[in-house]
MIBA-896602 format. One record per residue (C-alpha): chain; x, y, z; residue in one letter; residue number from 1. Coordinates in pm, 1 decimal. Layout:
<domis>
<domi A <X Y Z> A NUM> ...
</domis>
This chain:
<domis>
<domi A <-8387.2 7471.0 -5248.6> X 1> <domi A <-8033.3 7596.3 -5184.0> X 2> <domi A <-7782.7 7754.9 -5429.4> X 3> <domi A <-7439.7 7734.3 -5328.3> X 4> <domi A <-7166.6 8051.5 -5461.9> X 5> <domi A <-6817.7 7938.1 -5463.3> X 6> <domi A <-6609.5 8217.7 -5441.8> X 7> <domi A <-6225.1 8265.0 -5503.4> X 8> <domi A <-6216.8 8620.2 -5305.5> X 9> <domi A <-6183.5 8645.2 -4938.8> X 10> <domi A <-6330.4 8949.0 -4971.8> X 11> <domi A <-6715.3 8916.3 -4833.7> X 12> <domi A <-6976.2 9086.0 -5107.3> X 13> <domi A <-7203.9 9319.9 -4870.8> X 14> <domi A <-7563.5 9270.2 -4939.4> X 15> <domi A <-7647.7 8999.2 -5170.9> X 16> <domi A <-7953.8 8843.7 -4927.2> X 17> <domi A <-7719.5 8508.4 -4870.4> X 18> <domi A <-7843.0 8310.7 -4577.0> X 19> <domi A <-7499.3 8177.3 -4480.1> X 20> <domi A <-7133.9 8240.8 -4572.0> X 21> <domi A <-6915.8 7990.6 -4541.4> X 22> <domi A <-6525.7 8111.7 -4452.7> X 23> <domi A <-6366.6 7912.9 -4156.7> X 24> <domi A <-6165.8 7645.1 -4284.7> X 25> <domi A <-6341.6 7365.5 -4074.3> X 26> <domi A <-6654.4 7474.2 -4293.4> X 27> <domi A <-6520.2 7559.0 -4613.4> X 28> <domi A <-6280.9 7272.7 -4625.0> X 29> <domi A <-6582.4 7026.8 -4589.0> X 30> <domi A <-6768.2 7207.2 -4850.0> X 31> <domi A <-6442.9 7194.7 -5056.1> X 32> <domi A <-6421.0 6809.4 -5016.9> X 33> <domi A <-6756.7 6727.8 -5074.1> X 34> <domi A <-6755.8 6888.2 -5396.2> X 35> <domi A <-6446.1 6775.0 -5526.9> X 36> <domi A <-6514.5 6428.6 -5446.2> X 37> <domi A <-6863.1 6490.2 -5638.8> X 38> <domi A <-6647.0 6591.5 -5926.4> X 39> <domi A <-6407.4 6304.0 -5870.8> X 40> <domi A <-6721.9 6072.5 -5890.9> X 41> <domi A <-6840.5 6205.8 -6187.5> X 42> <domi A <-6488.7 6155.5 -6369.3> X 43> <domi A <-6297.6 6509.0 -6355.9> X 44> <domi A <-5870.3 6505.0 -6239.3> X 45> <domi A <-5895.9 6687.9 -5947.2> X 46> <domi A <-5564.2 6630.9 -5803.8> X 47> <domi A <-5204.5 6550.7 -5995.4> X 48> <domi A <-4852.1 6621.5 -5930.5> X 49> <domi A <-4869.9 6927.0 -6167.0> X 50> <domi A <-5153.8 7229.3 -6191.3> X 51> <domi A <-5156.7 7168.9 -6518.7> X 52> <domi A <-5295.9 6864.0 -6549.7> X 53> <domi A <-5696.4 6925.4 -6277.0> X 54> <domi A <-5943.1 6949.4 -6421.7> X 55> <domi A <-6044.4 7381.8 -6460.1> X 56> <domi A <-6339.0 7369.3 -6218.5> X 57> <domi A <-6121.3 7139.0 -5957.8> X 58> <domi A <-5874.4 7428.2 -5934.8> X 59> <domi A <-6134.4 7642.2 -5873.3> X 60> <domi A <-6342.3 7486.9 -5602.8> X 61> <domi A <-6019.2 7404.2 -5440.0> X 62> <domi A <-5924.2 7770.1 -5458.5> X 63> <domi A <-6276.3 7911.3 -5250.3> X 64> <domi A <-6257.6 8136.9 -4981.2> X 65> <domi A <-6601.4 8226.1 -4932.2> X 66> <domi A <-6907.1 8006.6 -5042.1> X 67> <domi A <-7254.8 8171.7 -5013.6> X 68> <domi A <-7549.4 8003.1 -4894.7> X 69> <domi A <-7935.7 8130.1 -5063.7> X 70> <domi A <-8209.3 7964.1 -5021.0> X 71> <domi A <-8482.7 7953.6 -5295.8> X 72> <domi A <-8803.5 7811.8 -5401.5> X 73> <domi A <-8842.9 7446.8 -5488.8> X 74> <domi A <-8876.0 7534.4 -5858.6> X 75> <domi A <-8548.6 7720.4 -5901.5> X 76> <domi A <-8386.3 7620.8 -6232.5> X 77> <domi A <-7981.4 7739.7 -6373.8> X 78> <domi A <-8182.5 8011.3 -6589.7> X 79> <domi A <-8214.9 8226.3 -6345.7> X 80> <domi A <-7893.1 8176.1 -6219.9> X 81> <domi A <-7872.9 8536.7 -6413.9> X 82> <domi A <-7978.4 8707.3 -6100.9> X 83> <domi A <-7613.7 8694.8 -5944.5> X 84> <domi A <-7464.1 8865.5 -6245.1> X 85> <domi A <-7395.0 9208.8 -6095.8> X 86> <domi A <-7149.1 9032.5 -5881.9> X 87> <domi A <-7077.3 8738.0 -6025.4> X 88> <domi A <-6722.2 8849.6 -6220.1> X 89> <domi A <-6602.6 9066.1 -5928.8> X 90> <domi A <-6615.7 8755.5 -5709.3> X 91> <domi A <-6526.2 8516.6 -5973.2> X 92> <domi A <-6845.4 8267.4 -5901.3> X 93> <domi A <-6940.1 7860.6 -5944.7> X 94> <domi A <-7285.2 7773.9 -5869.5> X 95> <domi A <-7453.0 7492.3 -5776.4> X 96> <domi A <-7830.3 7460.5 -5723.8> X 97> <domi A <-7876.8 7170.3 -5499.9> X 98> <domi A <-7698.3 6839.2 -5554.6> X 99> <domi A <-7633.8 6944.4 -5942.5> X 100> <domi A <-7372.6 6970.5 -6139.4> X 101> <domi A <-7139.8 7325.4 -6096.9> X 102> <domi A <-7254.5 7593.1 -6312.6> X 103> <domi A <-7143.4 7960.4 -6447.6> X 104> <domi A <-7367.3 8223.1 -6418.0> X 105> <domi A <-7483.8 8170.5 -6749.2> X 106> <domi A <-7619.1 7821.3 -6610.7> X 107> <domi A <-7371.5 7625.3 -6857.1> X 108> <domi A <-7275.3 7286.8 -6660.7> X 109> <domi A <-6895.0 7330.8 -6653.7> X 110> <domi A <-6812.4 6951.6 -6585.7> X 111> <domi A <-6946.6 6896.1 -6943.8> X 112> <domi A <-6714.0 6765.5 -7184.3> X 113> <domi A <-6543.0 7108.0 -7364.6> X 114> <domi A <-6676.9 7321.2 -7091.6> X 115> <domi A <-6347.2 7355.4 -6917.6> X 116> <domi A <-6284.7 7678.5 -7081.8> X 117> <domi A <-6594.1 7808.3 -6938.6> X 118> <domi A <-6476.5 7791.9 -6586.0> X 119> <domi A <-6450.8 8164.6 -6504.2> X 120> <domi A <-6135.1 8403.0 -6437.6> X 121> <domi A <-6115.1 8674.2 -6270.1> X 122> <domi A <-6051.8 8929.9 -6522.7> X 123> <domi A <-5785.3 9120.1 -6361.2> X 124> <domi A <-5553.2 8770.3 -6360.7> X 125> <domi A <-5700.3 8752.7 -6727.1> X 126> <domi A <-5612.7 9048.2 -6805.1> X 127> <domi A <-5256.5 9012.7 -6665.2> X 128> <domi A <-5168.9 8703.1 -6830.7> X 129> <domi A <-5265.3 8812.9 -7162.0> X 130> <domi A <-5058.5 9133.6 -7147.0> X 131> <domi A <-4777.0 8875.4 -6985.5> X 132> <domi A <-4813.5 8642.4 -7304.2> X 133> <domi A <-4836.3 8958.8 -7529.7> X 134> <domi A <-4471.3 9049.6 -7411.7> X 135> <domi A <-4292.5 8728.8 -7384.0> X 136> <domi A <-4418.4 8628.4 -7759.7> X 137> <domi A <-4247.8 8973.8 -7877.9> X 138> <domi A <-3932.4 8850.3 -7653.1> X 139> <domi A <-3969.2 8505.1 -7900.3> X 140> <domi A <-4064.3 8294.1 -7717.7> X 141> <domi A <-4337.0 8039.7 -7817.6> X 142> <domi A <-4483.4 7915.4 -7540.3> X 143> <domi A <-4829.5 7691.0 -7468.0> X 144> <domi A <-5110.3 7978.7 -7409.1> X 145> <domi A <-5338.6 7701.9 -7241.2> X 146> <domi A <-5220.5 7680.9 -6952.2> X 147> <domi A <-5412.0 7799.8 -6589.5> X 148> <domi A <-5382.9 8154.7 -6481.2> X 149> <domi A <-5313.7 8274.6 -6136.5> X 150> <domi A <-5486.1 8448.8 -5937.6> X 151> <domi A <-5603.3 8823.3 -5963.2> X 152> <domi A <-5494.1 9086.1 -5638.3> X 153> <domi A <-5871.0 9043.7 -5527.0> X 154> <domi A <-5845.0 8660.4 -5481.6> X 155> <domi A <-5504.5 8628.2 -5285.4> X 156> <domi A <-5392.6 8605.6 -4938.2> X 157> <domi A <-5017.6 8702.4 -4854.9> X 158> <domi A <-4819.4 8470.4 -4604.6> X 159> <domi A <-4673.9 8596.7 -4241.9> X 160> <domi A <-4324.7 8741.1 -4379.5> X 161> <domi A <-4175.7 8567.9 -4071.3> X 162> <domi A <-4277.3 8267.2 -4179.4> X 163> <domi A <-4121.7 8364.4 -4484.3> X 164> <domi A <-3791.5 8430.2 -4331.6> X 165> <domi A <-3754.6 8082.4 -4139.3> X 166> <domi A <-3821.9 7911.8 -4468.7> X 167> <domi A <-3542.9 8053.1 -4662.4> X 168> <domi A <-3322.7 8006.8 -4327.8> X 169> <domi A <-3444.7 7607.3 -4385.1> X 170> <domi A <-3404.9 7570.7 -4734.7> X 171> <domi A <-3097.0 7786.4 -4719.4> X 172> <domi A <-2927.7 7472.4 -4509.0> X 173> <domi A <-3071.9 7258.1 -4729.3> X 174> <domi A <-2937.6 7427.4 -5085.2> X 175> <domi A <-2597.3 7419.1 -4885.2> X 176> <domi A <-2591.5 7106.0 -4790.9> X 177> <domi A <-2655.3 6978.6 -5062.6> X 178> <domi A <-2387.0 7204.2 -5301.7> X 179> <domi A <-2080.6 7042.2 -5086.0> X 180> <domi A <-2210.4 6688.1 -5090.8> X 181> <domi A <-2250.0 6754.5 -5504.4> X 182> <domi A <-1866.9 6910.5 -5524.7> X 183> <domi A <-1724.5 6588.6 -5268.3> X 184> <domi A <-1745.6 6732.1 -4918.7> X 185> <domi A <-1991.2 6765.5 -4595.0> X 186> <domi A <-2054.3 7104.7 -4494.1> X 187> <domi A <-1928.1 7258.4 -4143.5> X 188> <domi A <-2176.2 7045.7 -3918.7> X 189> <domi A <-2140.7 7317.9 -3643.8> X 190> <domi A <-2288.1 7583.0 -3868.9> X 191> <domi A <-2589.0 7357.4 -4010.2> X 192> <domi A <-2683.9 7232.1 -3634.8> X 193> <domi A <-2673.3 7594.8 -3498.7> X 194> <domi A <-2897.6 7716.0 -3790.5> X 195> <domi A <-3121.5 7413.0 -3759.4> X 196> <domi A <-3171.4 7439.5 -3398.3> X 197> <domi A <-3382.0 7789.5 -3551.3> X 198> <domi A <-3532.2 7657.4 -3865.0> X 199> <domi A <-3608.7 7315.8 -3843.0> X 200> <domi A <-3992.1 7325.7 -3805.1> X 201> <domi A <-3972.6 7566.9 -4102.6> X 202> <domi A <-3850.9 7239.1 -4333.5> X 203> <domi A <-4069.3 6962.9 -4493.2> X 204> <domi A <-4075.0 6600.2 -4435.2> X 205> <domi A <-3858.8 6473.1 -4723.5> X 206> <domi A <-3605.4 6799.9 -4656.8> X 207> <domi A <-3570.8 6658.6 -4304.5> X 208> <domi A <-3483.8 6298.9 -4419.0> X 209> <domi A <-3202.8 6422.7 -4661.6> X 210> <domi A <-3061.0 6610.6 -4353.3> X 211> <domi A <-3093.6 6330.1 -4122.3> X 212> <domi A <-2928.6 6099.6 -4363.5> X 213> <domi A <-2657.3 6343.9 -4430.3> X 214> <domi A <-2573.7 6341.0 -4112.7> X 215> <domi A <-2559.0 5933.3 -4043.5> X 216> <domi A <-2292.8 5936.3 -4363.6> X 217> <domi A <-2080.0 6184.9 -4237.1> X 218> <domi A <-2087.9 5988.7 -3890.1> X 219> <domi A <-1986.1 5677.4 -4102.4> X 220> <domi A <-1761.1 5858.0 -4309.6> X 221> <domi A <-1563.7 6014.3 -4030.0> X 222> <domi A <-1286.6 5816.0 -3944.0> X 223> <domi A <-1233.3 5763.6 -4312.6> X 224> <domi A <-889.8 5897.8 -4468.0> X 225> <domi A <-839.3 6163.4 -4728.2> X 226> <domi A <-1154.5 6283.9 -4935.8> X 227> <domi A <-1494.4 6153.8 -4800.7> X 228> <domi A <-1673.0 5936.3 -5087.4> X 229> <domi A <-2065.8 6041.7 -5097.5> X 230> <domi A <-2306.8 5765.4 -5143.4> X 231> <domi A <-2448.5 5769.7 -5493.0> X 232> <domi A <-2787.8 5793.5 -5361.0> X 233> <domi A <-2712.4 6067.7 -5152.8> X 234> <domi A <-2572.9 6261.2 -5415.7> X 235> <domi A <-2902.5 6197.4 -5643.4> X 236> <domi A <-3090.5 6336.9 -5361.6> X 237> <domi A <-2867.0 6594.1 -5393.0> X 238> <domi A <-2899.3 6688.1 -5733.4> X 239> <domi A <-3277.3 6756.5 -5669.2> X 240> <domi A <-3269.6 6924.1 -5350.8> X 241> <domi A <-3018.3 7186.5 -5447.5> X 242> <domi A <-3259.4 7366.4 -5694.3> X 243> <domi A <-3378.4 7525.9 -5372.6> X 244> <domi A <-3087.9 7784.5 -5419.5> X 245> <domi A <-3323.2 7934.6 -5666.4> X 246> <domi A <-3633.0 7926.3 -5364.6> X 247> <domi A <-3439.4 8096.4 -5137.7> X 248> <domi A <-3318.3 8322.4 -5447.0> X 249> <domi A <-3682.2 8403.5 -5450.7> X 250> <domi A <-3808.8 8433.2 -5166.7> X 251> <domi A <-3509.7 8693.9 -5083.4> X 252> <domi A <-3604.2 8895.0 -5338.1> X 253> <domi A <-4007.7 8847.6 -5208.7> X 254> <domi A <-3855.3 8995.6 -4826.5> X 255> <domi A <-3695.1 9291.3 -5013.4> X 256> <domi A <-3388.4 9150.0 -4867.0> X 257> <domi A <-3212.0 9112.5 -5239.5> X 258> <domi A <-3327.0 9329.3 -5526.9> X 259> <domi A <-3297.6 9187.3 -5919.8> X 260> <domi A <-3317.5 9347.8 -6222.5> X 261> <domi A <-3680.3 9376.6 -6397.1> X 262> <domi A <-3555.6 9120.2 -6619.2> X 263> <domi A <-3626.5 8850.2 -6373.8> X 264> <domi A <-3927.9 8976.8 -6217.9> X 265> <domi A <-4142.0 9104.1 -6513.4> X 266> <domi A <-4229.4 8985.8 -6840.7> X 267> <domi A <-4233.2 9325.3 -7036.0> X 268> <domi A <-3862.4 9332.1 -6944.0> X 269> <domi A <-3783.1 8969.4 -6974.2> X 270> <domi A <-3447.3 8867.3 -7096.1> X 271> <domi A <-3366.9 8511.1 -7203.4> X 272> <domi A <-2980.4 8541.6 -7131.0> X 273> <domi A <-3037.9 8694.7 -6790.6> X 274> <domi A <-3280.4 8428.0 -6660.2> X 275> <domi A <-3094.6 8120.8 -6835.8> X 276> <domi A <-2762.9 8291.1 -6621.8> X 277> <domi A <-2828.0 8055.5 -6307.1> X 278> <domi A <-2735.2 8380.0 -6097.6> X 279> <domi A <-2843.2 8242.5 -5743.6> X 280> <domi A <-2607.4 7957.5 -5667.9> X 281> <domi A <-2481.7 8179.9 -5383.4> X 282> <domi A <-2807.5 8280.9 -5206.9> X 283> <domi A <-2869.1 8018.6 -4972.4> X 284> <domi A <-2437.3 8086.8 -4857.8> X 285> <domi A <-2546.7 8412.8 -4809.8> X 286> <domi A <-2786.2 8346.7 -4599.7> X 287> <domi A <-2611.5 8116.1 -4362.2> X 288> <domi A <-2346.5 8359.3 -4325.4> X 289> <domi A <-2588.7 8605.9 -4209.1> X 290> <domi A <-2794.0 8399.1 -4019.1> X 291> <domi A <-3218.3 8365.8 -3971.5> X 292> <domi A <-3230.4 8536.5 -3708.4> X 293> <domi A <-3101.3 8824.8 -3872.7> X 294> <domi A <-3332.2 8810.1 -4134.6> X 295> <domi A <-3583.6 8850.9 -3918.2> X 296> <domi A <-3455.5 9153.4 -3791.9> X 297> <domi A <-3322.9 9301.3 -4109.9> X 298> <domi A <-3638.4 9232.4 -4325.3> X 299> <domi A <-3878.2 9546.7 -4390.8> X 300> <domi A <-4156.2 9256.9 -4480.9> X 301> <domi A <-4308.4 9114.8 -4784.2> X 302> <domi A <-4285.0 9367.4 -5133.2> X 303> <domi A <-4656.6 9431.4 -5244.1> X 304> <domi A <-4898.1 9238.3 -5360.5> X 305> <domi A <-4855.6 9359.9 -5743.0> X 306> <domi A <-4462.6 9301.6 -5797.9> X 307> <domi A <-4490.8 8923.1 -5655.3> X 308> <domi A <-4807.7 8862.4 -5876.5> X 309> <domi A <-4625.6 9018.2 -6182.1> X 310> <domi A <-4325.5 8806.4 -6106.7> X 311> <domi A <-4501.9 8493.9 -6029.0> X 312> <domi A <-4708.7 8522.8 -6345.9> X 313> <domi A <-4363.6 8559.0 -6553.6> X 314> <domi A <-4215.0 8217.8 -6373.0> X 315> <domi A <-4565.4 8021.3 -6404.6> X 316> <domi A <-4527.2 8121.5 -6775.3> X 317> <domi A <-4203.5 8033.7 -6775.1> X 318> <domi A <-4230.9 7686.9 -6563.5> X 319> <domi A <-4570.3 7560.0 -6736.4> X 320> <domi A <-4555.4 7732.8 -7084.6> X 321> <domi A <-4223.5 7681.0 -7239.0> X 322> <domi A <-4143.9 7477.6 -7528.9> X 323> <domi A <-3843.9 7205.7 -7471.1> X 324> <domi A <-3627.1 7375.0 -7755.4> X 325> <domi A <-3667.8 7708.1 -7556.9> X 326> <domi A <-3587.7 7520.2 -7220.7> X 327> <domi A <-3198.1 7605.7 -7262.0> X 328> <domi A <-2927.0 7639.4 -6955.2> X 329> <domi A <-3085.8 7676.0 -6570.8> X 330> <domi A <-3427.9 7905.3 -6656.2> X 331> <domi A <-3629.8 7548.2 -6645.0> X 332> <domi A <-3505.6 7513.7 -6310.9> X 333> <domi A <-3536.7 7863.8 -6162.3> X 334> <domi A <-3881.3 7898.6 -6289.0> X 335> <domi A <-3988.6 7608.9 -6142.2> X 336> <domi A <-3822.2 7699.1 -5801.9> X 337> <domi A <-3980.2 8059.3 -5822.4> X 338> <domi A <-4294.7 7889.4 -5930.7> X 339> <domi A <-4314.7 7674.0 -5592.0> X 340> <domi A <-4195.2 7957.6 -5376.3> X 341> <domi A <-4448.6 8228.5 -5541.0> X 342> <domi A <-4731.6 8036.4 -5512.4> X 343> <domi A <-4664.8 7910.3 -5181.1> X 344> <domi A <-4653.3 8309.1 -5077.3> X 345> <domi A <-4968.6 8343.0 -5188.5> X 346> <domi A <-5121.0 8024.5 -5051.1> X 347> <domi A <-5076.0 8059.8 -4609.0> X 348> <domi A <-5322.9 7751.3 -4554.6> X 349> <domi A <-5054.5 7520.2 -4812.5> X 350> <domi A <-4772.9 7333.9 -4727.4> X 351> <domi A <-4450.9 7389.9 -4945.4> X 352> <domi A <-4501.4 7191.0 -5274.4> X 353> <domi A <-4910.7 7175.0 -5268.4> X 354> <domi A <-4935.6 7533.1 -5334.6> X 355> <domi A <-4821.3 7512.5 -5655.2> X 356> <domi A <-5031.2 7201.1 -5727.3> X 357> <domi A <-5339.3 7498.0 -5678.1> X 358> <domi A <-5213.1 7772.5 -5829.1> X 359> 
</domis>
C-alpha cells in the first residue's frame, strides 16, 4: 500500500526511506489536482475569489512542494501514521494512505466536519502570526483571529527580482493611466507606448484590455475640442485599476528601491494614521519618470526573506482581519494591494491575482 506526504517545504528531508519524491511541476501539479478534485468530490471549497473562504486542507495541498512516496504493507492503518512524527512539523505534513481521506500525523481525517483547525502550520508562520496579532490588538485594533496564516521562511520560494522590476514598470503605466483618466485627461501616449514596448508581457489579461481600450477613446476623442469627456465605463475601470499605485508602492519597497518607515512594514510598530495616510499615489509617476529599464539597473535585488514575510503578515492581517468600523481612509485598499503583491513574491509558479487566492 502507498502513503502519500504532502509537503509545503521545498526543502527535500534526507533519509526518511521514501520510494519517490514528487517535485517537478508536471508531477506535483497532477498529484495536486487529483487530490483537490477528491476533496472537491467529497464537498470541501477548494477554490474562491478570496483565501479566506477554501477549505484549510485545500490551501494546503495546493501549497505542496514536495510529496513523498512510501510504500507499505497491505495492512497499514492511520495509527501508525505516528512513525513520521520526527519530521512531520518541520515539513509541515498531510497524509494519505491509499485512496483515503487526508490525514495529520495523528491519523485524524482532516476533511471531517470541525477538523479544519487540525490542518497543520508550520510553527514558525504560527508563531509569527500570533506575536503579529499580539501587537496589533495592543495597537487596538480588533481584528478576526481566524483567518489563514502564511507561510513560514522554510515553506517559501522568492520570485526572480527582474521579474519583479518589469511588473512594477507594467503596473506603474497602468496606476498612471488610470490617475489622469480619473482627474479628466489621457496621459502623454508617447511616454506609455515607449514604456510598454518594455513591459507589456509583464501585464495581465484584463490590465491589457483597459490599456487597449484607453487607447481606442483617446483615438475617438482626438479631434474633440476643449477637455476630453471619459466614458463612464472607462472611468469605473479606472477607479479599480488605480489601487495598483499601492502594488507598485510595494513592490518598490520589496526591490529596496524605496524604503518606509517600520510603521508600514511591521506590526510591532504599526501605526493606524500612517497606514490610513494613502502615501503612495506618486509611486507608479515615479517610476515612469525613471524608467524600467533603470530599475533594472539600479535595483540591488529583492530585501530578505524575513522583512517581506513580516510585512506581508502585517497587510494579510490587515486585508483579511479587519473589522469594517476599523476599515477607515485608504489602509483597506493598500493592504489589499500589498496583500496581492506580497504573496505573489512569494508564489514564482502564480500569476498576479491567484497568488493571493493561495496564500
Amino acid at each position: 500500500m502507498h502513503v502519500l506526504a504532502f509537503s509545503t517545504v521545498p526543502r527535500i528531508a534526507p533519509d526518511v526511506g521514501a520510494e519517490e519524491v514528487f517535485t517537478r511541476p508536471q508531477e506535483i501539479g497532477q498529484l495536486i489536482g487529483d487530490s483537490l478534485n477528491d476533496l472537491a468530490e467529497a464537498g470541501l471549497t477548494v477554490t474562491g475569489p478570496s483565501v479566506t473562504q477554501v477549505h484549510p486542507l485545500a490551501r494546503h495541498i495546493s501549497r505542496s512542494a514536495a510529496i513523498y512516496r512510501f510504500e507499505r504493507d497491505s495492512g497499514y492503518t492511520a495509527r501508525r501514521l505516528a512513525e513520521f512524527a520526527p519530521w512531520a512539523q518541520a515539513h509541515n505534513l498531510v497524509f494519505r494512505v491509499g485512496n483515503g481521506p487526508f490525514r495529520n500525523q495523528d491519523g485524524e481525517n482532516l476533511a471531517a466536519p470541525g477538523n479544519e483547525v487540525k490542518v497543520p502550520v508550520h510553527a514558525d508562520a504560527y508563531r509569527r502570526r500570533v506575536r503579529n496579532l499580539r501587537s496589533l490588538r495592543q495597537a487596538g485594533l480588533e481584528l478576526d483571529e481566524g483567518i489563514p496564516v502564511i507561510p513560514a521562511e522554510a515553506e517559501v520560494r522568492l520570485r526572480d527580482p527582474a521579474e519583479a522590476a518589469y511588473r512594477i514598470g507594467a503596473l506603474s503605466v497602468v496606476a498612471v493611466t488610470a490617475a489622469h483618466l480619473l482627474d479628466g485627461t489621457f496621459p502623454p501616449a508617447d511616454d506609455v507606448i515607449a514604456e510598454l514596448r518594455l513591459v507589456g508581457p509583464a501585464l495581465t489579461p484584463l490590465e491589457r484590455g483597459f490599456l487597449d481600450d484607453v487607447g481606442r477613446a483617446r483615438r475617438q476623442l482626438f479631434d474633440a475640442a476643449g477637455r476630453p469627456r471619459i466614458p463612464s465605463p472607462l472611468r469605473r475601470r479606472a477607479a479599480l485599476l488605480g489601487r495598483s499605485r499601492h502594488a507598485v508602492e510595494a513592490l518598490c519597497w520589496a526591490l529596496r528601491l524605496d524604503d518606509l518607515p517600520p510603521a508600514r512594514t511591521r506590526a510591532w510598530d504599526f501605526e493606524p494614521e500612517v497606514w490610513r495616510s494613502g502615501a503612495s499615489a506618486a509611486a507608479g509617476a515615479r517610476v515612469l519618470e525613471r524608467g524600467t529599464a533603470a530599475l533594472l539597473a539600479q535595483s540591488p535585488g529583492l530585501r530578505g526573506a524575513t522583512p517581506l514575510l513580516e510585512a506581508f503578515d502585517l497587510a494579510h492581517i490587515l486585508h483579511h482581519g479587519l473589522s469594517a468600523e476599523e476599515g477607515e481612509g485608504e489602509l483597506p485598499e493598500i493592504a489589499e494591494q500589498w496583500t496581492r503583491a506580497m504573496a505573489w513574491l512569494f508564489a514564482p509558479a502564480r500569476t498576479w491575482g491567484e497568488a493571493d487566492r493561495l496564500l
